[in-house]
Each structure stands twice: as C-alpha cells, then as structure tokens.
KETOR-468644 format. One record per residue: residue in one letter; x, z, y of N, C-alpha, C in turn; residue number from 1. Coordinates in steps of 0.2 Angstrom, whole numbers, plus 5000, padded with zeros to 4 digits. Layout:
<nodes>
(node 'A', (X, Z, Y), (X, Z, Y), (X, Z, Y), NUM)
...
</nodes>
This chain:
<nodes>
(node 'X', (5794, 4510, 4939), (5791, 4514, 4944), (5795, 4521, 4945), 1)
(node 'X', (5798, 4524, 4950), (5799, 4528, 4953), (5796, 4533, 4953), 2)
(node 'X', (5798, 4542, 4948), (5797, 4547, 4946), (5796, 4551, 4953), 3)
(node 'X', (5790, 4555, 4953), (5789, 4557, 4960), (5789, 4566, 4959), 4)
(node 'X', (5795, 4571, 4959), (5793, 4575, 4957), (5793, 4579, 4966), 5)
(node 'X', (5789, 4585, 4966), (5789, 4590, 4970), (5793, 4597, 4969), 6)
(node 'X', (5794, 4596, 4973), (5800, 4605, 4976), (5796, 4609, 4981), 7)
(node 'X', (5795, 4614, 4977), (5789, 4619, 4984), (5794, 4623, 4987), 8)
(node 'X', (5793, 4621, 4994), (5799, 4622, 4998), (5799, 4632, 5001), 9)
(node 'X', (5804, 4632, 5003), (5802, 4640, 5007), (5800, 4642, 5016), 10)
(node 'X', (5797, 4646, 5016), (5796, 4647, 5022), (5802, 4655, 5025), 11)
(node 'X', (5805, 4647, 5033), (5811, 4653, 5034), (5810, 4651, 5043), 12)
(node 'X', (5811, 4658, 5045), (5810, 4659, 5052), (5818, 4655, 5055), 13)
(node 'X', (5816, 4653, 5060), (5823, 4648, 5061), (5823, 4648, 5068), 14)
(node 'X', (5828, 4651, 5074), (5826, 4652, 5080), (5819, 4653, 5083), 15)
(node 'X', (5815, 4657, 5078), (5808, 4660, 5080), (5804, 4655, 5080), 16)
(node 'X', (5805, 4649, 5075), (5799, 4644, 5072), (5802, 4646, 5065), 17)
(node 'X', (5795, 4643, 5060), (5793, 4646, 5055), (5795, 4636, 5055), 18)
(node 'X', (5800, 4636, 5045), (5801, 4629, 5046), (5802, 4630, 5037), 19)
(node 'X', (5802, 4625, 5034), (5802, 4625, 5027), (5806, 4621, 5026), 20)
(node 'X', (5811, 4622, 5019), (5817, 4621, 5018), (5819, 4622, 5011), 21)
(node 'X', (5821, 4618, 5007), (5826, 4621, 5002), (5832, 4618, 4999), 22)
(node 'X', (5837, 4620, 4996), (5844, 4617, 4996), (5843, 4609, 4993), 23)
(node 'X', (5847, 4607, 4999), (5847, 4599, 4996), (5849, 4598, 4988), 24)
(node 'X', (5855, 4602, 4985), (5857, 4600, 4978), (5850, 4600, 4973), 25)
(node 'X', (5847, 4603, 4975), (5840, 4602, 4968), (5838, 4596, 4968), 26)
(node 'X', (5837, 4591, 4975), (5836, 4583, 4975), (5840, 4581, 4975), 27)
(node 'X', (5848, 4580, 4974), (5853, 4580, 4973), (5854, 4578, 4964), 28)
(node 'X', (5850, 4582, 4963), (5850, 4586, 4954), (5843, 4580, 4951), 29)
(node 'X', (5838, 4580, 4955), (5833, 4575, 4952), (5834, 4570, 4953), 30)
(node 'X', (5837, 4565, 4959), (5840, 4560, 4958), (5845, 4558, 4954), 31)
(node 'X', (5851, 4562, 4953), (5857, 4559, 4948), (5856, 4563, 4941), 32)
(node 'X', (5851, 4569, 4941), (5852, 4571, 4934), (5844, 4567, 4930), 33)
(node 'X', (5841, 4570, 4933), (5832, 4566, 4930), (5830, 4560, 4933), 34)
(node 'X', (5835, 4556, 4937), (5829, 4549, 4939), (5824, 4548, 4940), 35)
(node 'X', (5822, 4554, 4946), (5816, 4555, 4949), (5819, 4558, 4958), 36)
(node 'X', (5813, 4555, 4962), (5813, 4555, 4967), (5812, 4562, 4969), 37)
(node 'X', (5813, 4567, 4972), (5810, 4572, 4976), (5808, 4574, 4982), 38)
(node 'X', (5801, 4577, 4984), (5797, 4577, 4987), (5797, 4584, 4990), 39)
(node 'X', (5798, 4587, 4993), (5796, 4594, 4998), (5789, 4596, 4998), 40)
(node 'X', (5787, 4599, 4995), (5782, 4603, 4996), (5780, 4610, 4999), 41)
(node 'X', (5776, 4612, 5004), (5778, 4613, 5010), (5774, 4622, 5008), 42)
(node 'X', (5775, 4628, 5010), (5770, 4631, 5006), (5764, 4634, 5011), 43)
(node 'X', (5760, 4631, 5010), (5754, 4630, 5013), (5748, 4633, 5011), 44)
(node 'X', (5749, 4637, 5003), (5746, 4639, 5002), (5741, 4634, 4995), 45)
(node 'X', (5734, 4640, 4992), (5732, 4637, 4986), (5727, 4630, 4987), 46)
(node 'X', (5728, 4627, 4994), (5725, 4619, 4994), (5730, 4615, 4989), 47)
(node 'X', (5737, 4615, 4988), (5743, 4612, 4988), (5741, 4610, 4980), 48)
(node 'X', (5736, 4610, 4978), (5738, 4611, 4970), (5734, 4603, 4967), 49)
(node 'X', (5732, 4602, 4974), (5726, 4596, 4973), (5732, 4590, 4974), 50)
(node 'X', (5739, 4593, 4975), (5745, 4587, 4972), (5745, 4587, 4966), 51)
(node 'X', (5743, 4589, 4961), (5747, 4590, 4953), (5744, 4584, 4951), 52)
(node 'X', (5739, 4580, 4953), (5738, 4574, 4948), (5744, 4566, 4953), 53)
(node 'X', (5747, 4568, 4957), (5750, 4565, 4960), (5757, 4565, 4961), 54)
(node 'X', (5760, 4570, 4957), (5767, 4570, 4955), (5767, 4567, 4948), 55)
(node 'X', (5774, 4568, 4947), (5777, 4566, 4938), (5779, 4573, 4937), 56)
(node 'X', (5780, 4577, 4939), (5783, 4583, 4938), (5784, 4590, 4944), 57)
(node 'X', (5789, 4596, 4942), (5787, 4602, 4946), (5793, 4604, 4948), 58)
(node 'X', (5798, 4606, 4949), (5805, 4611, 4951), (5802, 4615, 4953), 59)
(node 'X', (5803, 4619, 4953), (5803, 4626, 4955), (5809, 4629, 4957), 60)
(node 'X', (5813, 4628, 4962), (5819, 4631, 4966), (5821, 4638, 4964), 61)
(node 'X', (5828, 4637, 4966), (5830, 4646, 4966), (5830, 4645, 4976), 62)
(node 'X', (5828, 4653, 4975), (5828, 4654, 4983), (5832, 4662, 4983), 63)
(node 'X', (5834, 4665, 4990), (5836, 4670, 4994), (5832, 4675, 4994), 64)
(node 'X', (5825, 4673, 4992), (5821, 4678, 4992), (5817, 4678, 4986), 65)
(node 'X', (5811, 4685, 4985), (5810, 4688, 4979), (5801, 4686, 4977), 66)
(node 'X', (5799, 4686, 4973), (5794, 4687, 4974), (5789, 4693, 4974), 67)
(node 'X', (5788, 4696, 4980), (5785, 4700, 4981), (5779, 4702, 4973), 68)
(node 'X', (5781, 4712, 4974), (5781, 4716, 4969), (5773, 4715, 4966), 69)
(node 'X', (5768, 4717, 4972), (5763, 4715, 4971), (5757, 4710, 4969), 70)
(node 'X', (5762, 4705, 4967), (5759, 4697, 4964), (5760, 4700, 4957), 71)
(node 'X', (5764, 4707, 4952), (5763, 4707, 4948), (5762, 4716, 4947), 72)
(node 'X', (5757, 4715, 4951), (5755, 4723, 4948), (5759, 4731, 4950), 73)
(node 'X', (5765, 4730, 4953), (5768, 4733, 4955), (5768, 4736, 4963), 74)
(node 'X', (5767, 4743, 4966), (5766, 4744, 4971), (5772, 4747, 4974), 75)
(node 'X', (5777, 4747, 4970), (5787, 4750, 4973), (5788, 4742, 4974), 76)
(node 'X', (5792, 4744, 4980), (5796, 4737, 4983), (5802, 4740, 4984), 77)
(node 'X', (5806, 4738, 4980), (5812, 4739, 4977), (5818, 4735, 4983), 78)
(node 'X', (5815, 4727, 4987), (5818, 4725, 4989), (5815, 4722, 4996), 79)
(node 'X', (5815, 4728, 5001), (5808, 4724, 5008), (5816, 4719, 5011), 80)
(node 'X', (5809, 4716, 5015), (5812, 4711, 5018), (5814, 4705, 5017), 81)
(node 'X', (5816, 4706, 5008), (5818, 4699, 5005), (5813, 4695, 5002), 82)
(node 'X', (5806, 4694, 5005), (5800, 4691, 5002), (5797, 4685, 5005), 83)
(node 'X', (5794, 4681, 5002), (5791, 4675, 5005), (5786, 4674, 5005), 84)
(node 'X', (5782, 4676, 5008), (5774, 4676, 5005), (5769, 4670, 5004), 85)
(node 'X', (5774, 4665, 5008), (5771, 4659, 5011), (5772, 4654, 5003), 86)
(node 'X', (5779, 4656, 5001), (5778, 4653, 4995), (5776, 4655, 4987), 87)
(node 'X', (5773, 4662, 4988), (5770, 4665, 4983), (5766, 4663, 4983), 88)
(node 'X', (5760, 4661, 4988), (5754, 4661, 4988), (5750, 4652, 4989), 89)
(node 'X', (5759, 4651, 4986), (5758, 4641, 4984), (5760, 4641, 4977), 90)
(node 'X', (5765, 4644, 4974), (5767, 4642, 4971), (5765, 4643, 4965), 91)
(node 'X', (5761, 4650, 4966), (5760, 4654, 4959), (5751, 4648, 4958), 92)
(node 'X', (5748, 4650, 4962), (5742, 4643, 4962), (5745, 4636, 4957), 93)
(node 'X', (5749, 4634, 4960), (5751, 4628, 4961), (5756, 4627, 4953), 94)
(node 'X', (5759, 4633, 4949), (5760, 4633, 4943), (5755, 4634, 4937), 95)
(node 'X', (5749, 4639, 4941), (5743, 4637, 4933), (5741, 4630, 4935), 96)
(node 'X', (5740, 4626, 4941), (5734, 4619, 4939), (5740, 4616, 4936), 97)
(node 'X', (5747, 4617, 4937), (5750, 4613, 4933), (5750, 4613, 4928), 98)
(node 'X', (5750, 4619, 4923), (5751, 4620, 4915), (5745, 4617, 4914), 99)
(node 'X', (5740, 4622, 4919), (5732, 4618, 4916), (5732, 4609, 4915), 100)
(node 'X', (5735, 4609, 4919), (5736, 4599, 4919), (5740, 4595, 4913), 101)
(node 'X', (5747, 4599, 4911), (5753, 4599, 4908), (5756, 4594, 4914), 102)
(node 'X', (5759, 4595, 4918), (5763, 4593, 4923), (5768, 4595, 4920), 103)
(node 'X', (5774, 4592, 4919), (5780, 4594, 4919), (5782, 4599, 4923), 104)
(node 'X', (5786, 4604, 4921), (5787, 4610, 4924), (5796, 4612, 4923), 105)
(node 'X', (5799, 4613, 4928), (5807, 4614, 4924), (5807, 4619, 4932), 106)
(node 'X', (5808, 4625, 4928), (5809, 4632, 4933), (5817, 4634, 4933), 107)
(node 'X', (5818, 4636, 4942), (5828, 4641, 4940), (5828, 4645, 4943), 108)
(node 'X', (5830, 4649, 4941), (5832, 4656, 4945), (5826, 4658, 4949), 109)
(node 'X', (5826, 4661, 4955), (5818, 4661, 4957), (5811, 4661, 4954), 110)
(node 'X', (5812, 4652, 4953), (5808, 4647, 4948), (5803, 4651, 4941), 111)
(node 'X', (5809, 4653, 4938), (5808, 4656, 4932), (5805, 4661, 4932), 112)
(node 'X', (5805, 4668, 4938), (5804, 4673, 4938), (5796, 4671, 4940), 113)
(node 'X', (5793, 4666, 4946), (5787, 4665, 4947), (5783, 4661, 4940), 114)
(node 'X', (5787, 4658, 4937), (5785, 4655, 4931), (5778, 4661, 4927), 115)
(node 'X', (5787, 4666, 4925), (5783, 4672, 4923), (5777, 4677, 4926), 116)
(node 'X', (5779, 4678, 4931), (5773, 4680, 4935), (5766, 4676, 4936), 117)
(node 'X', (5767, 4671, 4936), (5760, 4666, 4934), (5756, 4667, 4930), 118)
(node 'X', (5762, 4669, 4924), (5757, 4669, 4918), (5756, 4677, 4917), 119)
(node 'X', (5755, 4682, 4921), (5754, 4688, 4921), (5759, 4690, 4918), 120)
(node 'X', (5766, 4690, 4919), (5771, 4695, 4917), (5774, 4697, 4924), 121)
(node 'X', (5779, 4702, 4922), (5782, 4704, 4928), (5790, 4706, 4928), 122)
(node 'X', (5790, 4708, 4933), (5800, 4707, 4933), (5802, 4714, 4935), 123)
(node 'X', (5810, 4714, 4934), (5817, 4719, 4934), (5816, 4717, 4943), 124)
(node 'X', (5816, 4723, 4947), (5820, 4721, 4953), (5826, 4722, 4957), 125)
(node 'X', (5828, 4723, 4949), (5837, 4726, 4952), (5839, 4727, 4945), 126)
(node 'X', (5842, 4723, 4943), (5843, 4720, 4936), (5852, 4726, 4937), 127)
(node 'X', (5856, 4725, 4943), (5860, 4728, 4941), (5859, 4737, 4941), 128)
(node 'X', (5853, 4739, 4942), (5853, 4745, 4942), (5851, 4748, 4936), 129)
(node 'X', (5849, 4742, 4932), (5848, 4747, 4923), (5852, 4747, 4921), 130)
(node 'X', (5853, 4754, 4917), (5859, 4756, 4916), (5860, 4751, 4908), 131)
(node 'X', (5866, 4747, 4907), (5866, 4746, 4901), (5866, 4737, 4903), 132)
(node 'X', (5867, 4734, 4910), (5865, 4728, 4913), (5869, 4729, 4918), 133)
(node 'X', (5875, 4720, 4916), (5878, 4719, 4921), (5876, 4718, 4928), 134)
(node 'X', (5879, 4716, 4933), (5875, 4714, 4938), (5879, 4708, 4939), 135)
(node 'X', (5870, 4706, 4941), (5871, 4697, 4939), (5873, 4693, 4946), 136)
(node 'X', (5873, 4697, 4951), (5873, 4693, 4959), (5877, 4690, 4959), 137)
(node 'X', (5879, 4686, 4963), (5884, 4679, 4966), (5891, 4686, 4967), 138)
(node 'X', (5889, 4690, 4971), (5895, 4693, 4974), (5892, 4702, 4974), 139)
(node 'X', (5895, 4706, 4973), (5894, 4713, 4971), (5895, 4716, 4977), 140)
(node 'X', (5893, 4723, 4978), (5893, 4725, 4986), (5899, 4729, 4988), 141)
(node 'X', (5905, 4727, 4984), (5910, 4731, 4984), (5914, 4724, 4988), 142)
(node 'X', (5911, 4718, 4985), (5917, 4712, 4986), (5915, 4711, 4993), 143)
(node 'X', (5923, 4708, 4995), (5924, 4707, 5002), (5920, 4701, 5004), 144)
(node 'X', (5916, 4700, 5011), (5911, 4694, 5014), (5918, 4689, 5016), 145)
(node 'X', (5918, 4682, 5017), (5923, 4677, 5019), (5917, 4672, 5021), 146)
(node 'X', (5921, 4668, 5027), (5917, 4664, 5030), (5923, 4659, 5029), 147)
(node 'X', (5922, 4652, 5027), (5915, 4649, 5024), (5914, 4653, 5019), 148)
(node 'X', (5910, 4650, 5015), (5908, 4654, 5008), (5913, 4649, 5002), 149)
(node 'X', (5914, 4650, 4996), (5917, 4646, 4995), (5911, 4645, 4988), 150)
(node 'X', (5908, 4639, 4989), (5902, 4637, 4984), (5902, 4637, 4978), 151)
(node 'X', (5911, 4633, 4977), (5910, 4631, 4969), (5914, 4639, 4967), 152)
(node 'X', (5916, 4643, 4969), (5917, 4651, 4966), (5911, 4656, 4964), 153)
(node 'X', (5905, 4654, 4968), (5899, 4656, 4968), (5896, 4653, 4962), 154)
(node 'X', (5896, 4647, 4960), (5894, 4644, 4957), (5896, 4643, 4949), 155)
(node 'X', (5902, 4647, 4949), (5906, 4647, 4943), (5901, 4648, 4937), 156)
(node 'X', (5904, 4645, 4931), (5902, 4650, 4925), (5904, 4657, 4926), 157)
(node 'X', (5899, 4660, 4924), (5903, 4668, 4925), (5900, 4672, 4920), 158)
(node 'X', (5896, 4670, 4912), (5895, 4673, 4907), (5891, 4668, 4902), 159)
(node 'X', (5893, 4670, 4895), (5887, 4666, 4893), (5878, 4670, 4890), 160)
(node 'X', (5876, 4664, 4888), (5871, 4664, 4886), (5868, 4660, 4879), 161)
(node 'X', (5864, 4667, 4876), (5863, 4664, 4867), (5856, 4661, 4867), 162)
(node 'X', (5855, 4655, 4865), (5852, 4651, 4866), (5847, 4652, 4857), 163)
(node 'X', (5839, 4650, 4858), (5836, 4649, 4852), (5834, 4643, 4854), 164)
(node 'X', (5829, 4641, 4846), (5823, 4635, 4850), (5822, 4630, 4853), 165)
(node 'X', (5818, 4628, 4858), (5818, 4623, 4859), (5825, 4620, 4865), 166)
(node 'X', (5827, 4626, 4867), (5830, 4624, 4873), (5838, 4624, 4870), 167)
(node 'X', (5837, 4627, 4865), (5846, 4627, 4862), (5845, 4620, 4856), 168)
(node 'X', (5839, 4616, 4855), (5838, 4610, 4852), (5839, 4604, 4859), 169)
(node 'X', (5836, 4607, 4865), (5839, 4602, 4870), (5846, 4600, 4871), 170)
(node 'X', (5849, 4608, 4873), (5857, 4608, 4876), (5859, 4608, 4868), 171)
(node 'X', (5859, 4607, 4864), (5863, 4606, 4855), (5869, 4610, 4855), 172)
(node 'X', (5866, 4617, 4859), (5871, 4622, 4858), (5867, 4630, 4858), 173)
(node 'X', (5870, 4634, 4855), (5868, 4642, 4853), (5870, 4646, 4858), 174)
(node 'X', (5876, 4644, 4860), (5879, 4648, 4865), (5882, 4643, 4871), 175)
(node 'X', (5881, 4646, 4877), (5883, 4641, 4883), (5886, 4644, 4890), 176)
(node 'X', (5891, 4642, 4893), (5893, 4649, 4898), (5888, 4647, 4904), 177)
(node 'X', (5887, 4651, 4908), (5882, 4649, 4914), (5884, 4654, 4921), 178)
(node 'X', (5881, 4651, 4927), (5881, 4655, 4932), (5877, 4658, 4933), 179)
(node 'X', (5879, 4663, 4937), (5876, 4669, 4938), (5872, 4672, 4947), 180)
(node 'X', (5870, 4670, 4950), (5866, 4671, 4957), (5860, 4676, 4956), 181)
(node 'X', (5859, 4682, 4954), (5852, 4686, 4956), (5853, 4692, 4955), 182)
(node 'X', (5850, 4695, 4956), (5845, 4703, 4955), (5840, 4702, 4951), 183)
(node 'X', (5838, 4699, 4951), (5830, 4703, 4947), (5830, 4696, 4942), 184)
(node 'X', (5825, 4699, 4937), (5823, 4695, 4931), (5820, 4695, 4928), 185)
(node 'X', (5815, 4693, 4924), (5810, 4692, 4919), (5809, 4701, 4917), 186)
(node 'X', (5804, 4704, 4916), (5804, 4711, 4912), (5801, 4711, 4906), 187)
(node 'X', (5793, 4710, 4908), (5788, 4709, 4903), (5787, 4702, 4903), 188)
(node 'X', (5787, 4698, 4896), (5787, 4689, 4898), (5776, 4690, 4897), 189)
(node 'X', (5775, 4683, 4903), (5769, 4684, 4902), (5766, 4681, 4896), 190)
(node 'X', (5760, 4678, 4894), (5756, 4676, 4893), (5758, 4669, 4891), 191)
(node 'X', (5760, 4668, 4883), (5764, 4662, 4883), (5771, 4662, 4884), 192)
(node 'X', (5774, 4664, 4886), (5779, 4665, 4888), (5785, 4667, 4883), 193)
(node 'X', (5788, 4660, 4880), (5792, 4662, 4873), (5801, 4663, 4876), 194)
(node 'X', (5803, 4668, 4875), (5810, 4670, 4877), (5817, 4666, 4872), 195)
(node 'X', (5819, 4662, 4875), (5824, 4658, 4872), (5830, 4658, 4875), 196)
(node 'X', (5831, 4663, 4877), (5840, 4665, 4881), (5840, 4670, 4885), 197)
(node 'X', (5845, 4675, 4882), (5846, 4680, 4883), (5854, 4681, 4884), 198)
(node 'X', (5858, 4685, 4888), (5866, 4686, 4890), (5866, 4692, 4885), 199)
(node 'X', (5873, 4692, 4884), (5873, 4699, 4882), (5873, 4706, 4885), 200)
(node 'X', (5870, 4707, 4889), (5866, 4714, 4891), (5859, 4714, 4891), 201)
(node 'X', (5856, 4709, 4888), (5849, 4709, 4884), (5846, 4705, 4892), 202)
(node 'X', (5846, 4704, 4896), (5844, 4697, 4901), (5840, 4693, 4899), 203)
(node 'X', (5835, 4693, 4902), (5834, 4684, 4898), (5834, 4679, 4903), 204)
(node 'X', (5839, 4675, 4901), (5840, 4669, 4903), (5834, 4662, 4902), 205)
(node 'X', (5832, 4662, 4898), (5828, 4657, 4896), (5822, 4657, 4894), 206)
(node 'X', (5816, 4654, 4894), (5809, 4652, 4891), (5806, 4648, 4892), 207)
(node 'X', (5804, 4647, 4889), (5797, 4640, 4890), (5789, 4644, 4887), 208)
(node 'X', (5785, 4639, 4889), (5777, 4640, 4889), (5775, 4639, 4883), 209)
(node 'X', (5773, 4642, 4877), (5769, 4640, 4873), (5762, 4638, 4875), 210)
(node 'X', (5758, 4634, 4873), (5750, 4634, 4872), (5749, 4628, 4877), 211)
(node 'X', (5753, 4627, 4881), (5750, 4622, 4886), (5753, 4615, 4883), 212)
(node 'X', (5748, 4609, 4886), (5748, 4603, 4887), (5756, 4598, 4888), 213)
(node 'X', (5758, 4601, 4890), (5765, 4598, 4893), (5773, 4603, 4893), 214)
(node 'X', (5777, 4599, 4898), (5784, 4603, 4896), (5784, 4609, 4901), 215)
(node 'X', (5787, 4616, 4898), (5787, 4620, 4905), (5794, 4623, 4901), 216)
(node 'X', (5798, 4624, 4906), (5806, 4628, 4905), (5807, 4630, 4911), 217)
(node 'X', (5813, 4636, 4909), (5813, 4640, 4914), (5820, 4642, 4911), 218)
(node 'X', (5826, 4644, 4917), (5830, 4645, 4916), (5833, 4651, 4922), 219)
(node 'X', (5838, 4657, 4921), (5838, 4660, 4926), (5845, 4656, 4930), 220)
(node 'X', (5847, 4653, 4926), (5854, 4651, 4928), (5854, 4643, 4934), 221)
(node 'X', (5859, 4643, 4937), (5857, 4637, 4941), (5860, 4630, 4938), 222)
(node 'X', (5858, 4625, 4935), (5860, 4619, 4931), (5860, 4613, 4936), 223)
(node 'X', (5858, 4614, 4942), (5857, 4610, 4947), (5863, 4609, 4949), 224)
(node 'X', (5870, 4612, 4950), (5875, 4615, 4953), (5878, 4609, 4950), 225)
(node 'X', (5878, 4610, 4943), (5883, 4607, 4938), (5879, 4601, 4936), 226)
(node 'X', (5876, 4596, 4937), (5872, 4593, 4934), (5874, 4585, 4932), 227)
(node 'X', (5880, 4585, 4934), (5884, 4579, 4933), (5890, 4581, 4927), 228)
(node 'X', (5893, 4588, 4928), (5898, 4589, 4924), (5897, 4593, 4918), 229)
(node 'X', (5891, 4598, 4919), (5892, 4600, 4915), (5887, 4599, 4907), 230)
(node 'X', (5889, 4595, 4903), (5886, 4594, 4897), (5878, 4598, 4895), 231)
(node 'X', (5877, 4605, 4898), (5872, 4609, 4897), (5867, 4607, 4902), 232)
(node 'X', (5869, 4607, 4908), (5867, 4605, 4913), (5865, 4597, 4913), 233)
(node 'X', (5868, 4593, 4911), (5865, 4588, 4911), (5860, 4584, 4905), 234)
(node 'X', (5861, 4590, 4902), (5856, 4588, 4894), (5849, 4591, 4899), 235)
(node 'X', (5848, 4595, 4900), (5845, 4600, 4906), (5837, 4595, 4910), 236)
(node 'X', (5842, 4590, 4913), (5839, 4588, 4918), (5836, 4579, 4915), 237)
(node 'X', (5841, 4578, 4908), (5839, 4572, 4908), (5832, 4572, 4902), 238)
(node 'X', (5829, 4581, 4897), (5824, 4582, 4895), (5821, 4585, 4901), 239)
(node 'X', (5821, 4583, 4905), (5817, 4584, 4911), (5813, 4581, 4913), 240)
(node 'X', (5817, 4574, 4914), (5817, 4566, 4917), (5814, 4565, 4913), 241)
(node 'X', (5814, 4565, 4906), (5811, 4561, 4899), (5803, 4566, 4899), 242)
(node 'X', (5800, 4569, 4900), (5797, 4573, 4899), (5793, 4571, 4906), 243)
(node 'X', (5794, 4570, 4911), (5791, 4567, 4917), (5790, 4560, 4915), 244)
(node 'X', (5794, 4556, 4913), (5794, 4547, 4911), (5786, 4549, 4907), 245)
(node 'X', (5785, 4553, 4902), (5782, 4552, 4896), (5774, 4555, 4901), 246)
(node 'X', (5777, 4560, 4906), (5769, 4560, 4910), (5769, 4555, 4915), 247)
(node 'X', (5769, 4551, 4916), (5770, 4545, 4918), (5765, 4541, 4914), 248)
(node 'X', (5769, 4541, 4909), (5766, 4534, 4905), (5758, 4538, 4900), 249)
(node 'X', (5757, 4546, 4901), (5752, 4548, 4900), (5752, 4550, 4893), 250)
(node 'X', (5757, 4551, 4892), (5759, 4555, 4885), (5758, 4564, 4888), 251)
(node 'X', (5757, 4568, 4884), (5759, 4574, 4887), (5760, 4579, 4880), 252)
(node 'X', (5768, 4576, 4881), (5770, 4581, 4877), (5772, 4588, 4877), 253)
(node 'X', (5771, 4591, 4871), (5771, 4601, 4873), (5781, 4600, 4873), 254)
(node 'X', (5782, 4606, 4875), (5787, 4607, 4876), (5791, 4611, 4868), 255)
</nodes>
C-alpha cells in the first residue's frame, strides 16, 4: 500500500490570483527518501484537520515566509510583509489534531518554528540580530543578488550541528554539518518540546515532541536538499518513512 503523506502548501499572490504552492523537492524527498507519496494540502484553514485520520504522515515545509508574531503572543512584527496567514491558521490547527492523533510529524525550517509555536512556544525573529548569533540566512545583505540563483551554493553545508537523543540515535551521529536558510528560530521551546540540536551560537537546530502518541521531529535545517546524498539526510527521511509505515500498520510509536 502506498504511504500517503500531506504537505500543507502556502498561500502566494501570483499575477493577482491567490494560488497555493510549495517547492517540489519536499515531494521529491518523500518519494525517494521515505517511500511515500505526497499530497498538497491547500491552506484553507482549521476544517483541513478532519484530513489527519487519512494520511500516514505530515511535512511541514520550509517557506519564504514567517509565521506571524501574533500566533505566539507577540505584538512587534519585526518582519511585515513576510507572512502568511492562510497557512498559519491551517497549520497550526492541523499540527495539535495531529500529535493529538499521533500522525507522524517530520517538521523543516519553517515547519519547525510552527511545530514550536503549536505547542505554545515562540520564536527569535531575527536570529542574525542577537548579539552573540551568527546569521543563518542563504545570503547576507552585504552579498551580491545574481540571476540565476545558484541552488546547490544556497544549499551548501554551511555549519555544523550537535546533536543529542533521539535524533543524533537516528542520524548515528553527534555532530553533523547542515545548511543554513533563515532568520528566525525556536526562542522559548513549547510544551513538550525537547531540544536535540543546537549550532554553535546556541541555535537550536533540532527537537521532537515528548508526551504524544507518535513521531514528531523537527529540524531547522533543510534535509530535503540532500536526501539522496547526504547520509544525515537520508537516515532523516527513511525514520520518517518507517514511522509512517508503523502508522499505517497502526502501531503508534513515540518518537
């Protein structure tokens, strides 16, 4: 049987129609890295959740945009303009029925930060602006714009990360190099919310759910990129894929 997992997609203005969209490599990543099919899920808001007994599992994408300040308590918007409201107001719904469920859950970049905010934490929104913290962006505002972009330069490793736990007993490693794409990032972890990867400027790169039903991971880095080559990345995807197979067969293992 064919693993059915969902990608809750983003809402983007496109020649002045609203159209939903997110980068093919994350299906890309479920087909070749976890042996699961991927599904678009549209963000429509908090009906979308009455999908979770009809997937095997959850991605949670990185996107271009932030999750709005006010989903977690916060009334400074450090970053207007760069918001999506259409998918906060699916996804964050759409992440408790899942834990509540134990749906597999594998969160990136983006992903990871609404993970957090689900569970009542809240985030850095300009990670490069504490003092004491590199900045994590693709490209810094000093660096020259080129057209094309060049993807796999973006996409490089560009530091590592120390790994505890469960997720450094996944990838069978302590230390791992990873890329780097964001501003903002986990602050306060919520409710549940166990920290398993940190860079060295105190970041945190990694967590999963304690207390719930099933698997929930979260990662700031992108493994979808690398998901054929890189060893970290594809250990990544295939305790992904085994963890959806087992909600499948209606096992629900904790993470």
């Amino acid at each position: 049987m064919n693993l059915i997992v969902g990608i809750p997609a983003c809402s983007r203005e496109i020649s002045g129609m609203i159209q939903h969209a997110t980068p093919a490599r994350y299906g890309a990543a479920l087909i070749g890295g976890a042996g699961a099919l991927p599904i678009l899920l549209p963000p429509v808001g908090e009906g979308l959740t009455a999908l979770v007994d009809r997937l095997d599992g959850l991605l949670l994408s990185g996107s271009p945009s932030n999750v709005e300040p006010r989903n977690y308590g916060i009334d400074e918007d450090l970053t207007p303009g760069l918001h999506d409201p259409h998918r906060d107001a699916t996804t964050l719904p759409l992440i408790r029925a899942a834990l509540a469920r134990g749906l597999p859950i594998l969160a990136i970049c983006r992903g990871i930060q609404e993970l957090n905010v689900a569970r009542g934490g809240t985030l850095i929104q300009k990670v490069q602006e504490v003092p004491g913290r590199h900045d994590h962006r693709a490209m810094t505002d000093d660096e020259p714009r080129t057209e094309p972009l060049d993807w796999d330069h973006l996409y490089r490793h560009k530091h590592s990360v120390t790994l505890t736990g469960h997720i450094a007993r996944t990838v069978g490693a302590t230390e791992i190099m990873v890329n780097s794409l964001h501003q903002q990032s986990i602050d306060r972890p919520g409710e549940g919310v166990i920290v398993e990867g940190h860079a060295d400027d105190g970041t945190i790169e990694a967590v999963r759910i304690e207390g719930v039903p099933g698997f929930a991971m979260g990662v700031q880095w992108h493994p979808e990129y690398h998901y054929a080559s890189d060893a970290a990345s594809v250990a990544i995807f295939r305790a992904f894929g085994d963890a959806c197979r087992a909600w499948r067969r209606g096992i629900k293992k904790a993470a």
